[in-house]
N, CA and C atoms as a LAMMPS dump frame, in Angstrom:
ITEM: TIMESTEP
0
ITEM: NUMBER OF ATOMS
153
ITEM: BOX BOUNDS ff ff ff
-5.0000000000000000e+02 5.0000000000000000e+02
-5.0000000000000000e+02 5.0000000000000000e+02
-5.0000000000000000e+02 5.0000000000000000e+02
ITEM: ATOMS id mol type element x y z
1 1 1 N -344.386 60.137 -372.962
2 1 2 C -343.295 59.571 -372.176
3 1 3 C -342.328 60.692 -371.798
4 2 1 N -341.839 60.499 -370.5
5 2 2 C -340.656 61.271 -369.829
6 2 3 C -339.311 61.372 -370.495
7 3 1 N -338.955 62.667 -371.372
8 3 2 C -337.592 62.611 -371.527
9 3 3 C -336.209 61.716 -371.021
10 4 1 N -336.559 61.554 -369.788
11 4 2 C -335.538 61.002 -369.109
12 4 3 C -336.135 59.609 -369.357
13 5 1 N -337.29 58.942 -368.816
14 5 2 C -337.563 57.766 -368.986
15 5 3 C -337.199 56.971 -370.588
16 6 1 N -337.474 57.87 -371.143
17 6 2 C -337.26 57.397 -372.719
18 6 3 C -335.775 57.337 -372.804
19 7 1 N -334.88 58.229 -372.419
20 7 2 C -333.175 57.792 -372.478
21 7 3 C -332.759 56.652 -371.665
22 8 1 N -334.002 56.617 -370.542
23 8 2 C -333.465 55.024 -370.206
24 8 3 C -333.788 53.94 -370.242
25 9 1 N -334.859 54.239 -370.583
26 9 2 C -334.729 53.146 -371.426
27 9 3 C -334.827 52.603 -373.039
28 10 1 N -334.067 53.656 -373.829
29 10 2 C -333.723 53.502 -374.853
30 10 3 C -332.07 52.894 -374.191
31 11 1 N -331.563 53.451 -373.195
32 11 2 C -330.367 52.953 -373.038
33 11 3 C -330.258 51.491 -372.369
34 12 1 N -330.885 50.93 -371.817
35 12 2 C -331.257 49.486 -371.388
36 12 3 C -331.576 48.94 -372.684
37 13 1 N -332.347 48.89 -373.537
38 13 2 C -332.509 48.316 -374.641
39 13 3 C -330.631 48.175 -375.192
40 14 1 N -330.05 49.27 -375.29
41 14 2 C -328.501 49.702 -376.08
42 14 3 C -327.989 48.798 -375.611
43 15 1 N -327.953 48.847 -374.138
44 15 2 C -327.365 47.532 -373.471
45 15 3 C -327.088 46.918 -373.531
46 16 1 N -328.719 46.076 -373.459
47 16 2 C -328.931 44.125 -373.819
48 16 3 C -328.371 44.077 -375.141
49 17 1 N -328.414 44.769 -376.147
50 17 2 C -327.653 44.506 -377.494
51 17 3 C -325.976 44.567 -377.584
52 18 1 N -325.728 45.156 -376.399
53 18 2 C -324.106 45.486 -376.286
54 18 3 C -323.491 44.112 -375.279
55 19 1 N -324.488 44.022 -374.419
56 19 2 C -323.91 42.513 -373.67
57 19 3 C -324.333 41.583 -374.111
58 20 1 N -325.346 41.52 -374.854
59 20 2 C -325.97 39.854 -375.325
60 20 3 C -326.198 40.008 -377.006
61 21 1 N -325.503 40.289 -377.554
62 21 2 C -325.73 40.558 -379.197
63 21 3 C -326.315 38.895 -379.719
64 22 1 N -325.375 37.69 -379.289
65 22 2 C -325.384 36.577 -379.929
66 22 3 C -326.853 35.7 -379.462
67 23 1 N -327.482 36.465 -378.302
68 23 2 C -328.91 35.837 -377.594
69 23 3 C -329.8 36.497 -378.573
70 24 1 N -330.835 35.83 -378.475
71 24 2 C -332.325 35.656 -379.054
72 24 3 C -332.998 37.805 -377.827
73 25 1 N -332.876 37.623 -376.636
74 25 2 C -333.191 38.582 -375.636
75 25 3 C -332.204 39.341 -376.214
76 26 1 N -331.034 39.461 -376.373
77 26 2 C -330.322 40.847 -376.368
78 26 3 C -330.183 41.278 -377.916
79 27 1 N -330.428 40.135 -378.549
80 27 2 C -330.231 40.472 -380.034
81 27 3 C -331.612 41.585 -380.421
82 28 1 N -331.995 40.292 -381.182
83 28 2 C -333.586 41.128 -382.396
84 28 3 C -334.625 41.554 -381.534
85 29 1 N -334.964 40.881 -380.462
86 29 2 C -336.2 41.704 -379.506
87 29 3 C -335.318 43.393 -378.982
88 30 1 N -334.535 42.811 -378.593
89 30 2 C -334.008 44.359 -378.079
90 30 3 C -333.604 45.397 -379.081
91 31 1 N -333.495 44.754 -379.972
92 31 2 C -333.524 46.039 -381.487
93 31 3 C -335.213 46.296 -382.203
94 32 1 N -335.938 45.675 -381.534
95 32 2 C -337.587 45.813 -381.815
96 32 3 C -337.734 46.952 -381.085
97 33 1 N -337.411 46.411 -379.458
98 33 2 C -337.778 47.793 -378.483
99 33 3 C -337.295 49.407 -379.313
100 34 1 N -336.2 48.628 -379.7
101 34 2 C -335.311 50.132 -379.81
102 34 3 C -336.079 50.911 -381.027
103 35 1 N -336.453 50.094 -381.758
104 35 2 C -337.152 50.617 -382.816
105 35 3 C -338.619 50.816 -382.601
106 36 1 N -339.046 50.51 -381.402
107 36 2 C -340.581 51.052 -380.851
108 36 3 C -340.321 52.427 -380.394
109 37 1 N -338.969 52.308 -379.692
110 37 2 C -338.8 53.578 -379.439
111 37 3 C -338.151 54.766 -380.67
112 38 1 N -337.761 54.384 -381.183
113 38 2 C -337.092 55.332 -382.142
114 38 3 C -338.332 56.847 -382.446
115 39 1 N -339.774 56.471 -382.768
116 39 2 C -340.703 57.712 -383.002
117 39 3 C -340.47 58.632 -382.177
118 40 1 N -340.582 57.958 -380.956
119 40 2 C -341.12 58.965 -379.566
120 40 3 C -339.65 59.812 -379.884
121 41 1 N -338.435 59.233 -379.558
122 41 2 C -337.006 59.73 -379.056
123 41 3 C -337.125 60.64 -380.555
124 42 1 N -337.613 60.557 -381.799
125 42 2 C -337.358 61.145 -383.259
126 42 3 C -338.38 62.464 -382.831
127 43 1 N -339.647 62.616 -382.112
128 43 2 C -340.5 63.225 -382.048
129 43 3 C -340.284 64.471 -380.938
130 44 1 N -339.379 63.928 -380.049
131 44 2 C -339.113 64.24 -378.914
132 44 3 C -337.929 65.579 -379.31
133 45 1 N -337.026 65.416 -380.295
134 45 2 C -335.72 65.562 -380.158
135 45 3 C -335.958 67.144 -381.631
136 46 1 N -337.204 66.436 -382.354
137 46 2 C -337.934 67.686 -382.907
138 46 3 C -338.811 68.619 -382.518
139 47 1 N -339.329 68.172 -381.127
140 47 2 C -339.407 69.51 -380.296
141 47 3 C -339.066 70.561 -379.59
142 48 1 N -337.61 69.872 -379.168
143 48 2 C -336.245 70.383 -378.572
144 48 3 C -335.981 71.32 -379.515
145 49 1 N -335.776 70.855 -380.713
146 49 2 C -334.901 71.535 -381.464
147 49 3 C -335.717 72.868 -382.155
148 50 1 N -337.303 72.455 -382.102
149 50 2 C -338.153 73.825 -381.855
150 50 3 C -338.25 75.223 -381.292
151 51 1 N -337.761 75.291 -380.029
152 51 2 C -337.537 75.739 -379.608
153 51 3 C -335.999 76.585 -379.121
């Protein structure tokens, strides 16, 4: 995945949890995504720092 694609949509996920915390959609599914994403963005951010 695209650096950039992955910040945005790790940040759309941030979102729906920041405007819809009390919904079923912005709550726990959108903290699933976020946590599907968490490897890549964890994997990503240790290659950066590789270099």
């Amino acid at each position: 995945m695209d650096p950039n694609e992955l910040a945005d949509e790790m940040q759309r996920q941030y979102d729906r949890c920041k405007l819809f915390p009390e919904t079923k959609e912005g709550g726990w599914i959108a903290m699933i995504e976020l946590r599907n994403l968490a490897p890549k963005a964890i994997d990503l951010l240790r290659k950066l720092g590789r270099h």
